[in-house]
C-alpha positions in Angstrom: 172.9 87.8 7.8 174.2 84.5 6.0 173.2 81.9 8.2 174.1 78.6 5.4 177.7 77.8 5.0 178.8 75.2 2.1 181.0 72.6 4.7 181.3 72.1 8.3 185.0 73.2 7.8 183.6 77.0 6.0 180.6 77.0 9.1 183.8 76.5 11.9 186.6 78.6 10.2 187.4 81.5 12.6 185.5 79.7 15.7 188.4 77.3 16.6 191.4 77.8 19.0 193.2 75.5 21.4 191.7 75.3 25.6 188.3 76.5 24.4 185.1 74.8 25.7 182.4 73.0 23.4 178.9 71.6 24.6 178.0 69.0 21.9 174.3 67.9 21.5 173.5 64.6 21.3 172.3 61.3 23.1 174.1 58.5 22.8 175.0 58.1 18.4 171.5 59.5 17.8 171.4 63.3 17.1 175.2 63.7 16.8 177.1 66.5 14.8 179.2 64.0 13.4 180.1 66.0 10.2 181.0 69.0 12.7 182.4 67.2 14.9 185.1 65.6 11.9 185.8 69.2 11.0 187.0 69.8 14.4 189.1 66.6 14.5 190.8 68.0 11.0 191.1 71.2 12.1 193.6 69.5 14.9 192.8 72.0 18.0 193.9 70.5 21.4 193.3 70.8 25.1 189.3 70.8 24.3 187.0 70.8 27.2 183.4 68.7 25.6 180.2 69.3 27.4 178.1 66.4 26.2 175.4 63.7 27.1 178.5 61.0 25.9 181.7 60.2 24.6 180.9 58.8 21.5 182.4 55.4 20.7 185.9 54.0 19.7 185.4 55.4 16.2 182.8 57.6 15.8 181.1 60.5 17.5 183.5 62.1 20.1 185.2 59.0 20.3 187.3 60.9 17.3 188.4 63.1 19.5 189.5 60.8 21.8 191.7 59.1 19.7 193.6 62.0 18.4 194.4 63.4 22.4 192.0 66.4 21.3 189.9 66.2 24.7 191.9 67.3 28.0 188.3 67.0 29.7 185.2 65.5 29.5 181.9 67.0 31.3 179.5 64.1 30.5 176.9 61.9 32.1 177.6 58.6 29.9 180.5 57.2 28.9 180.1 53.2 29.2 180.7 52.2 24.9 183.9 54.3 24.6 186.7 51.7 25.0 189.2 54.4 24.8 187.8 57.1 27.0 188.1 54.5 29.6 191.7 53.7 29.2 192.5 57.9 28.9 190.4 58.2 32.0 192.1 55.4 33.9 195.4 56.2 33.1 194.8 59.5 33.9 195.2 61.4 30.5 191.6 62.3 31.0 189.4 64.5 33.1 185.6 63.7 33.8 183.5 65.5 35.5 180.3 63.3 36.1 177.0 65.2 36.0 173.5 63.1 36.3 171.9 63.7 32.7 169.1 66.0 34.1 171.9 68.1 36.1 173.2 68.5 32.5 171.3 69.0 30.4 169.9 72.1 33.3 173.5 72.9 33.3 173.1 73.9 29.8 169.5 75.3 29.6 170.8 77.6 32.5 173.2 78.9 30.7 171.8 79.8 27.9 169.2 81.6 29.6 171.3 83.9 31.2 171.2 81.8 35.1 174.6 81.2 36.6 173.2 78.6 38.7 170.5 77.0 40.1 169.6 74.4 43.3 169.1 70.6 43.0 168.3 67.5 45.1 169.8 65.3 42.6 173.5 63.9 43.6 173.1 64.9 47.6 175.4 62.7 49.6 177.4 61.7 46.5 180.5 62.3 44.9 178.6 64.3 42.7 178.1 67.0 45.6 181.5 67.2 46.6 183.2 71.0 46.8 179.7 71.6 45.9 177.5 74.6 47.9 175.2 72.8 50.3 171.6 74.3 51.0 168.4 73.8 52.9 165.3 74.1 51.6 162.4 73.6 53.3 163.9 70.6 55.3 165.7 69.4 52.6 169.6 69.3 51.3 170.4 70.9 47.8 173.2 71.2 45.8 174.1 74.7 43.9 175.2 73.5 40.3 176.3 76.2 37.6 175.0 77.1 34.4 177.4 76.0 31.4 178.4 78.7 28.9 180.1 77.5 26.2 182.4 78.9 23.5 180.9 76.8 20.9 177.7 75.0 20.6 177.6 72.1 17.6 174.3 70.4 17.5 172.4 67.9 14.8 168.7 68.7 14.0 166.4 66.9 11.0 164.6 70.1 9.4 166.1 73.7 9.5 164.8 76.5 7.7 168.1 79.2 6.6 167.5 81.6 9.5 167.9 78.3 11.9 164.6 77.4 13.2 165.2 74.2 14.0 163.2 70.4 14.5 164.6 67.9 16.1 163.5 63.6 16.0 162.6 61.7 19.3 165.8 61.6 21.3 167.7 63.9 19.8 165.9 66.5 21.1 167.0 65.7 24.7 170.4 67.5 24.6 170.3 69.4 21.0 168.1 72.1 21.9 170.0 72.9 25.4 173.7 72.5 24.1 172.3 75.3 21.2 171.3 77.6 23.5 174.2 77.5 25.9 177.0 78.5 23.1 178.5 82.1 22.7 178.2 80.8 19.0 175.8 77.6 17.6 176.9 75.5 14.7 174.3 73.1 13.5 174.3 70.4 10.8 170.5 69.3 9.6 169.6 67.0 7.2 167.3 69.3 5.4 167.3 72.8 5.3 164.3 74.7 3.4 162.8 78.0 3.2 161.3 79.9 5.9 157.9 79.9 6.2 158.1 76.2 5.6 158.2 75.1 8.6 155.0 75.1 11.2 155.7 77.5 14.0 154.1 75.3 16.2 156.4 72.5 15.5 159.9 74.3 15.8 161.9 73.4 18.9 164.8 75.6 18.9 164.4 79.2 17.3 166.6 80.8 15.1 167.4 83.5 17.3 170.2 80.9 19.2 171.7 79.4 16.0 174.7 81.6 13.9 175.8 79.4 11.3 174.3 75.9 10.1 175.0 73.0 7.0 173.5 70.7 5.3 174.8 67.4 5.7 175.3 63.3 5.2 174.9 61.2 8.4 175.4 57.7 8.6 172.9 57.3 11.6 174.7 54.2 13.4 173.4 52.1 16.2 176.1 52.2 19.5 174.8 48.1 19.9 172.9 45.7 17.8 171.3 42.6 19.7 169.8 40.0 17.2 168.3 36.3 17.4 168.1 33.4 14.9 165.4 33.4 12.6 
């Protein structure tokens, strides 16, 4: 099956409708599917639920998105460099549904395991807990959380081969790998894609098996904040 698609627009045609729900990979700018995530912006489908680590920033990242009224809801865990998410959020044009990041990027690994939902400690006595099942467990409280399943996964990862076994840098491989897994379908962008059998088994993070369609992109690889001194 043809796995390698020319442009993020060819790897998303037929995947796209209005109200759907999208888990995004990512943390912070680093590991973004920015070329996918332009593609979807173009495309101009609204009312978009975004599963993600962040929003992006003003003009990049998700922060697209943003701007264009594309997002009727956020399900994130950061959100602090996005100027505009705040004013859509304060105003009230905006959903957000805070999760901690470990709550999810479970969330995600959950679903795409096939668990519908799983205990934590983490957010007990929060607002994070409220409307939330309550359980004890051996003396202590626990939260039930659910296991996200998304209609579309879109996720960044350095090396590929063309069935999609995937490697991911440093700290993009906090929420890449679990976004992938919990989409009914996975788009992925790399930077390189080779052959298989190029890759060392041992060094793949995210097999094939989860990934349906990927491209080879550009990525301008941008810093969310730059601190500098005087020589």
């Amino acid at each position: 099956m043809k796995k390698v698609y020319g442009s993020a627009a060819e790897a998303l045609d037929g995947l796209l409708h209005d109200g759907m729900l999208i888990a995004a990979g990512g943390f912070g700018l680093c590991g973004i599917p920015e070329n996918l995530i332009a593609a979807i912006r173009d495309a101009g489908v609204r009312n978009l639920t975004v599963a993600s680590n962040n929003a992006g920033v003003d003009d990049f990242g998700l922060g697209l998105l943003l701007q264009t009224r594309q997002i009727k809801k956020m399900i994130s865990s950061y959100v602090g460099e996005n100027a505009e998410f705040m004013r859509q959020f304060l105003s009230g044009e905006l959903e957000l549904e805070f999760n901690p990041q470990g709550t999810l990027a479970e969330r995600m690994r959950a679903g795409g395991c096939g668990i519908p939902g799983f205990f934590t400690r983490t957010g007990v006595g929060t607002v994070i807990a409220e409307g939330k099942e309550h359980k004890d467990f051996d003396g202590e409280t626990y939260i039930m959380e659910r296991g996200i399943v998304a209609d579309l996964s879109i996720v960044k990862a350095w090396r590929a081969d063309t069935t999609g076994n995937a490697i991911f840098r440093k700290t993009a491989r906090n929420f890449n790998p679990p976004a992938a897994m919990c989409g009914r379908v996975c788009v992925m962008e790399v930077e390189e894609i080779v052959e298989p059998n190029e890759l060392d088994p041992d060094h793949v993070h995210l097999p094939g098996i989860y990934v349906h369609r990927l491209i080879q992109g550009d990525h301008e690889k941008r810093i969310e904040q730059r601190t500098t001194r005087a020589a």
